[in-house]
BALO-416445 format. One line per field, with one value per residue (C-alpha): z negated, x, y; chain. Coordinates in nm, 3 decimals. Last residue first. Layout:
N
pz = Z; ...
px = X; ...
py = Y; ...
chain = A; ...
% end
This chain:
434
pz = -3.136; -2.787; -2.650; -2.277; -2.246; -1.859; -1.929; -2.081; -1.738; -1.555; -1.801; -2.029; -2.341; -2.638; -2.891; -3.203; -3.152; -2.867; -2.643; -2.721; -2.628; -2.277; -2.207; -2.257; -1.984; -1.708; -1.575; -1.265; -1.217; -0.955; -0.662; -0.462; -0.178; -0.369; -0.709; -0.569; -0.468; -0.716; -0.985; -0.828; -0.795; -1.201; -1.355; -1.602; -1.418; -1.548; -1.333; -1.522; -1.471; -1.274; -1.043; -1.013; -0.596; -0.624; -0.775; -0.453; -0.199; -0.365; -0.338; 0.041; 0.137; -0.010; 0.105; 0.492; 0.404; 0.340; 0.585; 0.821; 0.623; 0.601; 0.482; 0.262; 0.066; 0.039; -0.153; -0.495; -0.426; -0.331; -0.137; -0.409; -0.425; -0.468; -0.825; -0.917; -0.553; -0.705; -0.911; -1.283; -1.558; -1.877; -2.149; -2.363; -2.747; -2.829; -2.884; -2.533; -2.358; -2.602; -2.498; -2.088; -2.131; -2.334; -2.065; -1.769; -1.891; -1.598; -1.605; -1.218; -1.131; -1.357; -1.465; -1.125; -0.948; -1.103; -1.274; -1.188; -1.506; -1.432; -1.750; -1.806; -2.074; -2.400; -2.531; -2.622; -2.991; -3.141; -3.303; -3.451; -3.292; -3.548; -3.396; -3.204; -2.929; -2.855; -2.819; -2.509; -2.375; -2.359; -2.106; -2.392; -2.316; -2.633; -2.466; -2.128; -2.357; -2.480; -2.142; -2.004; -2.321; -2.276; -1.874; -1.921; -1.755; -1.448; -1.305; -1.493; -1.460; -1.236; -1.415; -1.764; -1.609; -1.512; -1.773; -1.670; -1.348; -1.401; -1.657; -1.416; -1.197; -1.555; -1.594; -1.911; -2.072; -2.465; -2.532; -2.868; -3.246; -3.191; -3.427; -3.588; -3.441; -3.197; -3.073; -2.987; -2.808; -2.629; -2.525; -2.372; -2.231; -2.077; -1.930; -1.770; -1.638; -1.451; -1.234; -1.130; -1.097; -0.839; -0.647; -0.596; -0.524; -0.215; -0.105; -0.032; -0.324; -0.614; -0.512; -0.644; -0.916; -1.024; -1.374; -1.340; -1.638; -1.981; -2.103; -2.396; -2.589; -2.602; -2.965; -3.096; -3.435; -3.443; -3.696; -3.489; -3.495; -3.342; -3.087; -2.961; -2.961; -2.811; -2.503; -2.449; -2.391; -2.124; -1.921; -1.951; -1.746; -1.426; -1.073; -1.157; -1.481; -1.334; -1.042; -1.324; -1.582; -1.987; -2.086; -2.463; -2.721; -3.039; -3.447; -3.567; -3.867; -4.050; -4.298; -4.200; -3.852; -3.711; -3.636; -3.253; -3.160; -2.895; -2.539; -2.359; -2.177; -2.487; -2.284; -2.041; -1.704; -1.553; -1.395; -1.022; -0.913; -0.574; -0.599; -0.270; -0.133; 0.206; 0.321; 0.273; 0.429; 0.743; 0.742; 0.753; 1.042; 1.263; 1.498; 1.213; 1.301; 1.053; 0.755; 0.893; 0.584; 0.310; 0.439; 0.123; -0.055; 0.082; -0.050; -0.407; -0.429; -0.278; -0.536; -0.849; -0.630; -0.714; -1.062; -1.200; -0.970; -0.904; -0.612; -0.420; -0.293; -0.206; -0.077; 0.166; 0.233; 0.332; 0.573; 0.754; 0.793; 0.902; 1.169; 1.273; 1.325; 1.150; 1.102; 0.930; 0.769; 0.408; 0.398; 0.484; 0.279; -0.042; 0.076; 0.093; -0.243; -0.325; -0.151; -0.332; -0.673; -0.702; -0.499; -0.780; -0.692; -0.987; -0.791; -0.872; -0.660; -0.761; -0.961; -0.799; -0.475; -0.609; -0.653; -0.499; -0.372; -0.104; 0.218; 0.543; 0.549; 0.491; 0.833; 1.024; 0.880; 1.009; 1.355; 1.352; 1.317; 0.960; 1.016; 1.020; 0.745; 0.919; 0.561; 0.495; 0.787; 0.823; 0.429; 0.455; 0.753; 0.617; 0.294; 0.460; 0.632; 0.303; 0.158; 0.403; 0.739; 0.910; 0.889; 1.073; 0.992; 0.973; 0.675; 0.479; 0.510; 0.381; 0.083; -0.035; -0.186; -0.011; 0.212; -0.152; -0.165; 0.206; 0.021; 0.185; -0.140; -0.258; -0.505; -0.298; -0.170; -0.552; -0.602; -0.282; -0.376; -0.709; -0.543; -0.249; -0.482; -0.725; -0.398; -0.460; -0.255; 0.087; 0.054; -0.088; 0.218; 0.215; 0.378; 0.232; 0.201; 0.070
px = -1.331; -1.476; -1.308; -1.407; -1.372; -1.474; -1.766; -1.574; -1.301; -1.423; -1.329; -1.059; -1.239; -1.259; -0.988; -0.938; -0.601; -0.622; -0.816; -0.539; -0.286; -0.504; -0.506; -0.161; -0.082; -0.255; -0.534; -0.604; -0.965; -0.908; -1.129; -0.832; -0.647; -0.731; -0.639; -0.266; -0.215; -0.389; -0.193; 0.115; 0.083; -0.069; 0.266; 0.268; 0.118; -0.127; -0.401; -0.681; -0.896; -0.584; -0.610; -0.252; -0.241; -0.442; -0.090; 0.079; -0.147; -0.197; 0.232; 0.176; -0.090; 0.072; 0.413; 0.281; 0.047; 0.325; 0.550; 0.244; 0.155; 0.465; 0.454; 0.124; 0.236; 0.566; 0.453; 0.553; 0.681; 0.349; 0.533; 0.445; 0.807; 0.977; 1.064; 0.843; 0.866; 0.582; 0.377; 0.390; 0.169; 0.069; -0.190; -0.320; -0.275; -0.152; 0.157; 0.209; 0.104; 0.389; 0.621; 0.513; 0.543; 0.908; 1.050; 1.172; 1.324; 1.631; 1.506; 1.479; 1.463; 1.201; 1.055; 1.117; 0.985; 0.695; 0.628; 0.300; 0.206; -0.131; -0.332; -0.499; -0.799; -0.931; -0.988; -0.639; -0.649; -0.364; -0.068; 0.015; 0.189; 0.448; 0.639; 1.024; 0.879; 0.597; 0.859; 1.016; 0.696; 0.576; 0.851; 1.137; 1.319; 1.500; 1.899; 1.677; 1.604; 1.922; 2.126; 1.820; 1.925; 2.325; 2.269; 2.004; 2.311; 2.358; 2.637; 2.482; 2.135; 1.998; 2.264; 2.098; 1.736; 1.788; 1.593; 1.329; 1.339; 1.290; 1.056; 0.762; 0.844; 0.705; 0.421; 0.389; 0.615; 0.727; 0.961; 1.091; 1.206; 1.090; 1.164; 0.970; 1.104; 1.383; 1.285; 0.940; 1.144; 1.349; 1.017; 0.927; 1.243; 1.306; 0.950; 0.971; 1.294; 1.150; 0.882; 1.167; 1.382; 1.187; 1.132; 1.484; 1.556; 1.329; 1.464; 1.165; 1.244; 1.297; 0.948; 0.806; 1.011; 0.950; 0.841; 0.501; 0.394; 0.511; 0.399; 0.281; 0.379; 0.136; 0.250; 0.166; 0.235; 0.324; 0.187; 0.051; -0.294; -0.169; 0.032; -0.256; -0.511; -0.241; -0.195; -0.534; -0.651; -0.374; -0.414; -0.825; -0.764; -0.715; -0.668; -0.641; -0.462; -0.239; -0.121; 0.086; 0.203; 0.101; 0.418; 0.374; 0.569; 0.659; 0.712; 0.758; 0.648; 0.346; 0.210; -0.177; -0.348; -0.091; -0.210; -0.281; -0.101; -0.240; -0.124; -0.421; -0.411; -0.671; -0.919; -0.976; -1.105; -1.350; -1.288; -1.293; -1.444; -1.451; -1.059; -0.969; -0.624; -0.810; -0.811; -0.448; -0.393; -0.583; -0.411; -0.113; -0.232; -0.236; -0.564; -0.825; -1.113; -1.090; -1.124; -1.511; -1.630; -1.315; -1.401; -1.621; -1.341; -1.127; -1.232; -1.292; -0.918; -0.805; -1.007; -0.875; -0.474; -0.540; -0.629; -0.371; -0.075; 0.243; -0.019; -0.124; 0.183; 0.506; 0.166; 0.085; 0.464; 0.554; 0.241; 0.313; 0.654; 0.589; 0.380; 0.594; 0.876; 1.155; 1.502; 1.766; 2.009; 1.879; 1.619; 1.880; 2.134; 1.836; 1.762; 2.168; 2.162; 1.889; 1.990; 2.336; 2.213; 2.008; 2.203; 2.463; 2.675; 2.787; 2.962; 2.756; 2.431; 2.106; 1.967; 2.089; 1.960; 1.624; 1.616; 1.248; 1.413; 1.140; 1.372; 1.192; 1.279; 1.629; 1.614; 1.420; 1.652; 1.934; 1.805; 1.661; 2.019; 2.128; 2.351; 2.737; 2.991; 3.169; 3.206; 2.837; 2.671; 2.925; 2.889; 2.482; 2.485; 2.678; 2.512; 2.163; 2.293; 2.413; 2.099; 1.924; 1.696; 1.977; 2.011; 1.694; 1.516; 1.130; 0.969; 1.253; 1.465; 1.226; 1.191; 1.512; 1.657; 1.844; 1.976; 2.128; 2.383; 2.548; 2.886; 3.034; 3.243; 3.102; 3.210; 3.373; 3.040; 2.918; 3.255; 3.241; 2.859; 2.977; 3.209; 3.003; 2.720; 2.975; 3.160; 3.494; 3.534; 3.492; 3.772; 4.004; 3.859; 3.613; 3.795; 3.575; 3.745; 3.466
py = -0.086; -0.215; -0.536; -0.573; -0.140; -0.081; 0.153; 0.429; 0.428; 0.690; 1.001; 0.864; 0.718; 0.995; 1.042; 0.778; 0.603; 0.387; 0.668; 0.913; 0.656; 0.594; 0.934; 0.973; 0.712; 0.947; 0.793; 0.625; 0.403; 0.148; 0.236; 0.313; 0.541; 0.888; 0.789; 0.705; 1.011; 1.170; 1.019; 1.041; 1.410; 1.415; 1.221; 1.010; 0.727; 0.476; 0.227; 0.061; -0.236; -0.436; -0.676; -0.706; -0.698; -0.352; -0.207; -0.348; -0.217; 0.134; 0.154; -0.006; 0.251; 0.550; 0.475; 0.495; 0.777; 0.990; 0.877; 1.064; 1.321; 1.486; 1.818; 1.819; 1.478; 1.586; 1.918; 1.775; 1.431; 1.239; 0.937; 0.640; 0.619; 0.270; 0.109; -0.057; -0.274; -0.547; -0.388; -0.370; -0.516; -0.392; -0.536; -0.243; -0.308; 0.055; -0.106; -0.258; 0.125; 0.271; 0.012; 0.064; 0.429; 0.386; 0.177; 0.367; 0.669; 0.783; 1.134; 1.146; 0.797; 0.634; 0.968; 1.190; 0.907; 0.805; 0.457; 0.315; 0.095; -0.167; -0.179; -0.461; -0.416; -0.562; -0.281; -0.160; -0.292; -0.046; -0.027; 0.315; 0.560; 0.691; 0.949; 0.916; 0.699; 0.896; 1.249; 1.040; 0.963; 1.311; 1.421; 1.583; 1.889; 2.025; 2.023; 2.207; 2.490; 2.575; 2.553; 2.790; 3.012; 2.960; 3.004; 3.317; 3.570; 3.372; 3.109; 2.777; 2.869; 2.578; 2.372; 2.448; 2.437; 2.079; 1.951; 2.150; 2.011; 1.688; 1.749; 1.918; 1.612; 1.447; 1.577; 1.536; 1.831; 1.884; 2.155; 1.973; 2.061; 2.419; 2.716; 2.947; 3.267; 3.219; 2.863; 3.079; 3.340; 3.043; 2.874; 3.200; 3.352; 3.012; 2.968; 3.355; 3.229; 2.946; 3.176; 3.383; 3.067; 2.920; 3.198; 3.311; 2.958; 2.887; 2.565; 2.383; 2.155; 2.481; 2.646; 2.283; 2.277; 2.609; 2.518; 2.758; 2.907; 3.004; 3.382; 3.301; 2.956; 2.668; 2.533; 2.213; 2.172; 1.765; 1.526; 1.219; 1.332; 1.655; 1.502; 1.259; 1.604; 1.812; 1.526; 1.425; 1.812; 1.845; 1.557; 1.655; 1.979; 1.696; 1.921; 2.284; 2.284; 2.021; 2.231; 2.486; 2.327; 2.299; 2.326; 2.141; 2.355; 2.133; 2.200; 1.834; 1.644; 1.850; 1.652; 1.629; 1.678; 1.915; 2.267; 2.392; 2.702; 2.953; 3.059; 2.924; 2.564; 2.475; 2.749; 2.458; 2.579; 2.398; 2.032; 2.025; 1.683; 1.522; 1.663; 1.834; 1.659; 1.563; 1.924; 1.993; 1.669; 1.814; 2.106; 1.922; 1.664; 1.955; 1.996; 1.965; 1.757; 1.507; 1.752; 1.869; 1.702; 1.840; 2.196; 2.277; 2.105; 2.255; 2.616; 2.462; 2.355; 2.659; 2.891; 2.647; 2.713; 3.083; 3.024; 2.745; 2.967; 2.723; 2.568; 2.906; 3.142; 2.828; 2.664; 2.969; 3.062; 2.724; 2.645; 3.004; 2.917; 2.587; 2.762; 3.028; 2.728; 2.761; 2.997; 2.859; 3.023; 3.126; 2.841; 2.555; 2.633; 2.630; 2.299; 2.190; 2.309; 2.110; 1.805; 1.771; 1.844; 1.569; 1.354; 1.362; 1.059; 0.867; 0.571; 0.268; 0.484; 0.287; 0.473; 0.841; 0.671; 0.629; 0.999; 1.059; 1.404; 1.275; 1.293; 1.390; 1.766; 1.682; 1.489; 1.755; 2.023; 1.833; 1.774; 2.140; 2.318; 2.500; 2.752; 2.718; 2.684; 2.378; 2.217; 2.315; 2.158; 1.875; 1.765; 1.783; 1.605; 1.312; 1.338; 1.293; 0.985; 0.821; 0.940; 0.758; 0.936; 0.960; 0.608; 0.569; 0.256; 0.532; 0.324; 0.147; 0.452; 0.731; 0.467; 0.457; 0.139; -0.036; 0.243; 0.397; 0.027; 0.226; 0.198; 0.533; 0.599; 0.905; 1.097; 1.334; 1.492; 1.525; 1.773; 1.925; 1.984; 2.142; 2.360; 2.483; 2.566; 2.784; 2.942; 3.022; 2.650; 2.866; 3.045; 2.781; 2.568; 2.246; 1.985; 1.678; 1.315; 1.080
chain = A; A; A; A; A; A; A; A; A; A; A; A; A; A; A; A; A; A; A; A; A; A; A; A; A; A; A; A; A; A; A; A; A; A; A; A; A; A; A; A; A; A; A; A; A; A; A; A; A; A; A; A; A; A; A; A; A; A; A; A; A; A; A; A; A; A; A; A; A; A; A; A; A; A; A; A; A; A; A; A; A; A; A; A; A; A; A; A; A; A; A; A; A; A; A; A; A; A; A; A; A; A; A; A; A; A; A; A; A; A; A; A; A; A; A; A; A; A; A; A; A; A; A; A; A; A; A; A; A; A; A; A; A; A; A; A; A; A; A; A; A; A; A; A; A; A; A; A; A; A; A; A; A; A; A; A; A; A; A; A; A; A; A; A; A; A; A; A; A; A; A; A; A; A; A; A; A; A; A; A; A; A; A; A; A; A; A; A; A; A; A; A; A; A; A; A; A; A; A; A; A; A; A; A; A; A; A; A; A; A; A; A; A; A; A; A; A; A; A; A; A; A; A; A; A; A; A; A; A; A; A; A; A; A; A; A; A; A; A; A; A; A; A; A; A; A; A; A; A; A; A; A; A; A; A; A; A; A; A; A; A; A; A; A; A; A; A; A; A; A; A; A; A; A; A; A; A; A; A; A; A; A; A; A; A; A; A; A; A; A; A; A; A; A; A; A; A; A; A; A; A; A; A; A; A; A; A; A; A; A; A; A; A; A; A; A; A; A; A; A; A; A; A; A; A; A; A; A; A; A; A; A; A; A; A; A; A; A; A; A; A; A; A; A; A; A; A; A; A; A; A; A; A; A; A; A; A; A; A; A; A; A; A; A; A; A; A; A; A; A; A; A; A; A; A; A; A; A; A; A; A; A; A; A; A; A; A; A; A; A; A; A; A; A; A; A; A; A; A; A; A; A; A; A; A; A; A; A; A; A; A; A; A; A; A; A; A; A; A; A; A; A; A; A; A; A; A; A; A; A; A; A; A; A
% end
């Protein structure tokens, strides 16, 4: 694609690297094919290919950000199926976010989107203050369907039927391997996820332990910013990402780390991205640093010992998130690890299409979101699976909240294979018990 971005204008490190993703493209339409926003609404605006288009005028032209563009940059999912799909290299990734962060600096919204931004951008990277939220809706949950903006109602509709107490494991401590030591690791422990499902957390240090890692939750970690990073709020984002840098990198320091371990894995997206994030700033060798160790959980699996298991005799149907699939490009290891365990996996039909959680998506845009939620729940229900596995805790409640199929995160089910307790809802479903 020809861009005529000038010298002035090019000084810029944002405006160079989108120039440089911009020119990449060829204008082959193959993204359409295979992006969800598209399939649902037929707007080519609503494509990558669109999105570029707008993108390139908007920050060619150097003016602010008007409400067509904002609608239809609003709409995309930053599910990155393009990226997959994409024979020409073309860093969507990158693209969208900058254009995001464009967008927040020179566009001014609606009082009420506003209002909706700052409130989630101010409760779901904080484990305590979202734990009050959660509770709060869910006291509103019954009166949910009389909420005048489908957000709110959304918002309402995300409460858990269950909010798990507080797990002092997420505390900065460091949990011994069981025998020979192998590897030294950090687990991020996230920020949403310690609200919503504590036991993601609990399977995870109890598999790695048993498998001969020193799991290490390092003080002073939090938030990965990833979900201040996709509404374009950078300053945010990389406040709450530097205090993960300086903490991983103080514990790579001192006794070393062989991996910053993460399961959620739009948590790992972005953590892996922490070296381009911080490319221009003073932390970019120690962001660089930390995003070279960044492993999602799956990744670390496949370099351990798991041994092979009986699975219980059940069918596990494999829901491959986004930011794994797409994002981090790993799309086998969770089904191999599942196989050896002894679980029987299937996939759904369209694998590779976005369940339509995406961070905040879900709360934004209820109405594409429900869209993609009903046809992902539609094709995992067409398996007839006992179990459903995701490794990543929006999909999981997305999906958990349109089915009756148990959802668990994959490393629950390891665990469970190798000597930890059943995932909670599933005990009673083991055909084969060991």
């Amino acid at each position: 694609m020809k861009t005529n971005f000038t010298a002035e204008q090019l000084q810029d490190p944002g405006i160079a690297r989108s120039n440089e993703i911009l020119r990449a493209c060829v204008h082959c339409g193959f993204c359409t094919a295979t992006c969800p926003t598209y399939q649902v609404l037929g707007d080519e605006l609503d494509s990558p290919r669109g999105r570029i288009y707008l993108i390139k005028d908007m920050l060619e032209n150097d003016r602010p950000a008007d409400e067509k563009t904002v609608k239809h940059i609003d709409r995309c999912l930053s599910c990155l199926a393009c990226m997959t799909t994409c024979p020409s290299g073309v860093h969507y990734m990158h693209l969208v976010d900058h254009a995001r962060d464009y967008i927040e600096r020179t566009y001014k919204r609606p009082f009420g989107d506003r209002a909706l931004r700052w409130l989630l951008a101010r409760i779901l990277p904080y484990p305590g203050r979202f734990r009050l939220a959660l509770m709060a809706a869910k006291i509103g949950k019954p009166i949910a369907g009389l909420m005048p903006d489908k957000r709110l109602k959304a918002m309402l509709d995300m409460a858990p039927a269950r909010i798990p107490p507080v797990s002092r494991n997420d505390d900065p401590q460091v949990f011994p391997a069981t025998g020979t030591r192998k590897m030294r690791v950090a687990l991020m422990t996230g920020c949403a996820q310690r609200a919503l499902n504590t036991d993601i957390n609990d399977a995870t240090i109890r598999l790695l332990c048993r498998l001969g890692c020193e799991v290490v939750i390092a003080r002073g970690m939090g938030c990965c910013g990833a979900l201040t990073h996709h509404m374009g709020k950078t300053a945010e984002s990389h406040a709450t990402a530097t205090k993960n840098i300086r903490a991983w990198h103080a514990e790579m320091a001192g006794d070393g780390l062989d991996a910053v371990v993460i399961n959620t894995s739009g948590c790992g997206t972005t953590v892996k991205d922490y070296g381009h994030m911080f490319r221009n700033e003073p932390l970019a060798e120690d962001a660089a640093a930390v995003s070279d160790i960044a492993m999602d959980v799956s990744e670390l699996l496949m370099k351990l010992d798991l041994p092979a298991g009986e699975g219980r005799g059940l069918t596990v149907a494999y829901h491959a998130a986004c930011s794994l699939q797409h994002g981090q490009q790993i799309k086998t290891y969770p089904k191999d690890l599942l196989k050896r365990a002894g679980f029987a996996v299937v996939e759904p039909a369209d694998s590779h299409l976005c369940c339509g959680s995406a961070g905040t998506y879900n709360l934004m845009q209820p109405d594409i979101w429900a869209k993609l939620k009903d046809r992902k729940v539609r094709t995992l229900e067409a398996k007839s699976p006992d179990v459903i596995a995701a490794g990543n805790i929006g999909c999981m409640m997305q999906i958990g909240g349109g089915t009756d199929v148990p959802v668990v995160h994959t490393v629950e089910l390891l665990d469970w294979a190798t000597g930890g307790p059943a995932p909670r809802g599933i005990s009673g479903l083991s055909h084969n018990p060991a």
